[in-house]
LUMTILUM-12484 format. One record per residue (C-alpha): residue in three letters; y, x, z. Coordinates in steps of 0.05 Angstrom, whole numbers, plus 32768, in hexadecimal, padded with zeros to 4 digits. Layout:
BEGIN
AlaYXZ ...
! end
This chain:
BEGIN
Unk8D967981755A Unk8D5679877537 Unk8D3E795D7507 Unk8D01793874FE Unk8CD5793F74BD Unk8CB1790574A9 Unk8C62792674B6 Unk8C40792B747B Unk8BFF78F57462 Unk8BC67913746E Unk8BA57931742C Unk8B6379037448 Unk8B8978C67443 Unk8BAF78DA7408 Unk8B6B78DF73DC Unk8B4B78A17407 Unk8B7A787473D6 Unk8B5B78877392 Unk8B11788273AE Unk8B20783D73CA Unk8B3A7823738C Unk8B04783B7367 Unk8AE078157398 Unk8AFE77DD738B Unk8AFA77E0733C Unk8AC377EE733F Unk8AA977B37365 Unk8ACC778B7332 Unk8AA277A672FD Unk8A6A779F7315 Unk8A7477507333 Unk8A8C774872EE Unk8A4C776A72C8 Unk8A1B77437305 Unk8A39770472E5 Unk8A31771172A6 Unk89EB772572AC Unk89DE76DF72CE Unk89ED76BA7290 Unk89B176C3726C Unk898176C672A4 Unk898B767F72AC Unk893F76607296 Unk893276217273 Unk88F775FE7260 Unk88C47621722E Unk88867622720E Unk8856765C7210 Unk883F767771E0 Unk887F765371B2 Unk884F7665716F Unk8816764B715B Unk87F1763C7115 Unk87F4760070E7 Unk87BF75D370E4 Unk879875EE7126 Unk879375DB7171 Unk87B6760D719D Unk87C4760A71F2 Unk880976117208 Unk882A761A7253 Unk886675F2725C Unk888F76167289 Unk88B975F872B4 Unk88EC762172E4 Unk89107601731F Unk895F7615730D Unk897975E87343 Unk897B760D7395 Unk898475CD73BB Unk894C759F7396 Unk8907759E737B Unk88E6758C733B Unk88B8754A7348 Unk88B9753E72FA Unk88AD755372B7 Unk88A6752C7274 Unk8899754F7234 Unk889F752071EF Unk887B753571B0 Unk889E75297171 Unk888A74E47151 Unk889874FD7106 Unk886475317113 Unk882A750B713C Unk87F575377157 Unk87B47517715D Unk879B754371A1 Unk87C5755171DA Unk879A75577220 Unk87BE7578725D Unk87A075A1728A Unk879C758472D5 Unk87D075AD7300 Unk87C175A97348 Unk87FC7585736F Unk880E7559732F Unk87FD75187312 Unk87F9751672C5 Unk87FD74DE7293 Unk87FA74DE724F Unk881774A57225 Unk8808749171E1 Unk8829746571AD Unk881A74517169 Unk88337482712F Unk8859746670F0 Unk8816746C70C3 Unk87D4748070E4 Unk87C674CC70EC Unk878774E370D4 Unk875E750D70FB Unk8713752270EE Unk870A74E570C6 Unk871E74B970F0 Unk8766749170EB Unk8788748E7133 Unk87B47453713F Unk87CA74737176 Unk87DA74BE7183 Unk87FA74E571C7 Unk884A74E171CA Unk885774F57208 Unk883F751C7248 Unk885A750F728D Unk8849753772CB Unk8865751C730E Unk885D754C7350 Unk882C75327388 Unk8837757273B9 Unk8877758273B8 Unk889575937370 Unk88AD75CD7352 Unk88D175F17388 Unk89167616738E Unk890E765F736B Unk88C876427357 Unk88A87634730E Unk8867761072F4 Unk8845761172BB Unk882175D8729A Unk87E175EA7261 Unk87DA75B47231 Unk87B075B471F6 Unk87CA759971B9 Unk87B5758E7169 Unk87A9758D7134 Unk87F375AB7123 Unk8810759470E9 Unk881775C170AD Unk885D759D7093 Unk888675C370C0 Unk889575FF70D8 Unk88A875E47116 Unk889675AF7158 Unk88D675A27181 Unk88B8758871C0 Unk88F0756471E5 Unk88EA75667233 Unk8914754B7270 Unk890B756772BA Unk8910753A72F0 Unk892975527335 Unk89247536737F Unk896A75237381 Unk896975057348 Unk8988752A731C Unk896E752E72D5 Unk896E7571729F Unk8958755D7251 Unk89447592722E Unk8949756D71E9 Unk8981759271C3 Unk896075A8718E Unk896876027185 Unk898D760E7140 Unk897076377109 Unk896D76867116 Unk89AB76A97134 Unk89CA766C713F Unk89EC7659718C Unk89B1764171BC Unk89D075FE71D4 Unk89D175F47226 Unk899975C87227 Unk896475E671FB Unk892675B671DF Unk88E075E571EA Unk88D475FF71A1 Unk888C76057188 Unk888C76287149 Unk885E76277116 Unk8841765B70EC Unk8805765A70A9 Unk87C2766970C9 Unk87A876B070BC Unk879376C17086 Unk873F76B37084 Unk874D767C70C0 Unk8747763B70BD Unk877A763370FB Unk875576027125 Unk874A7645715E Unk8704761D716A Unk86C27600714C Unk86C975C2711B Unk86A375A3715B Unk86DC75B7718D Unk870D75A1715B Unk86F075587159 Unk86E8755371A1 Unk8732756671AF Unk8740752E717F Unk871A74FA719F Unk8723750C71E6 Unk8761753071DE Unk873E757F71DB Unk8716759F7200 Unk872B75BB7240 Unk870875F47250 Unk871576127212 Unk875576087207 Unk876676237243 Unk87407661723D Unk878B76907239 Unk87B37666726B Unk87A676A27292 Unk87C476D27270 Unk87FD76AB7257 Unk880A769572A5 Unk881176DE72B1 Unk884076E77277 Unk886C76AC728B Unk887076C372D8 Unk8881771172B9 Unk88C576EB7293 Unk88CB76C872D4 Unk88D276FF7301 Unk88FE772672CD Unk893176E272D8 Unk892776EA7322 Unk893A77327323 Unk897C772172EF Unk898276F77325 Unk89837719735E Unk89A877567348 Unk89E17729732D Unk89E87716736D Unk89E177577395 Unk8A1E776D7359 Unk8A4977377374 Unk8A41774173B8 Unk8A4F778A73B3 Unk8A8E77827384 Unk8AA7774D73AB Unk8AA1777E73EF Unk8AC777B873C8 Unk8AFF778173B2 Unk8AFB777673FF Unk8B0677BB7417 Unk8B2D77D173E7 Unk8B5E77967402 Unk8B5777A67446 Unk8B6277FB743E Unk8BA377E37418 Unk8BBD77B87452 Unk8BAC77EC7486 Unk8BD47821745A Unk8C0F77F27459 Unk8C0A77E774A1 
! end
């Protein structure tokens, strides 16, 4: 009687095994890196450029991105602080958004060219007439604002984001000092620097200063590097999108080597 002799794995399955667990680990790894690349992607509300000088009139672009996928952006109200009134603070139309600005009446009056204003800018509110700020989307918003105090170093510039389903983001935690934790809901930070030395700060004509502080600036002016600093701003944004995007391409793939590496075991058990 013979016997029978168990046939031997083939040597291509045998080193199959190690190249699907790698595989598989190494899906893991990257799933897990994809994640934590994610993290910090994550945008917030800003102000660009986030320096500017004491004592002058400077434009910034409030940038606003979209971080929800199932609901748009229809609002956006950004609060100056009241212990540091700023005489000036004009917005720039945006096409596809209303804008109001409201004023109220500081503790003592601010001085300005002269002139004592009972009643200075507090806060800015933009509400969408075409749609809003859409999924994956941002907007910017220029406004013009002065003169900046020279008493701080520092304008936190509390805002709160409005979307169409109601839900409602404030960005008014104020960022801690240098190297400290950013908390989850950041206040826009306008810092404040001493005007170069042989400036006077204003960026602008004694004229242009004292129109910005009776009509709130002037426009044109003002506005003159929105360009630029658009094209900065939408250069940070695509670098989020891309975090983005390959975050999720690295959980997709990890989670389809967890997958096969699952399935190869099961058919070797079989």
């Amino acid at each position: 009687m013979q016997s029978t002799t168990p046939s031997a794995v083939p040597s291509t399955a045998r080193s199959a095994v190690p190249s699907v667990r790698r595989l598989a680990a190494a899906g893991a790894v990257a799933a897990a890196l994809a994640l934590a690349a994610a993290g910090p992607a994550a945008a917030h509300v800003s102000v660009n450029p986030d320096e500017a000088e004491q004592g002058g009139y400077t434009t910034i672009d409030v940038k606003v991105p979209n971080e929800r996928d199932n609901a748009s952006t229809v609002k956006v109200e950004l609060t100056f602080p009241a212990d540091h009134p700023l005489a000036s603070v004009m917005p720039q139309p945006v096409p596809g958004w209303d804008v109001k600005v409201t004023k109220t009446k500081p503790a003592e009056p601010v001085e300005a060219h002269g002139r004592k204003l009972t009643e200075v800018p507090s806060k800015v509110t933009w509400t969408e007439t075409g749609g809003g700020i859409e999924p994956g989307t941002f907007q910017q918003f220029p406004v013009s604002v002065g003169q900046l105090p020279e008493d701080t170093d520092r304008l936190v510039l509390k805002a709160v984001q409005t979307y169409s389903n109601d839900e409602v983001v404030r960005w008014i935690e104020e960022p801690p000092a240098e190297g400290g934790e950013e908390p989850e809901h950041p206040a826009p930070v306008l810092n404040l620097v001493p005007p170069a030395e042989g400036g006077d700060g204003h960026g602008g004509t004694d004229t242009d200063a004292e129109s910005g502080a009776e009509s709130g600036a002037d426009a044109d002016q003002a506005g003159a590097g929105t360009t630029a600093r658009n094209e900065a701003g939408g250069a940070a944004d695509t670098s989020d999108t891309t975090a983005r995007v390959l975050a999720a391409t690295g959980i997709v793939l990890g989670a389809g080597g967890i997958a096969y590496g699952v399935l190869a075991g099961r058919r070797r058990t079989s």
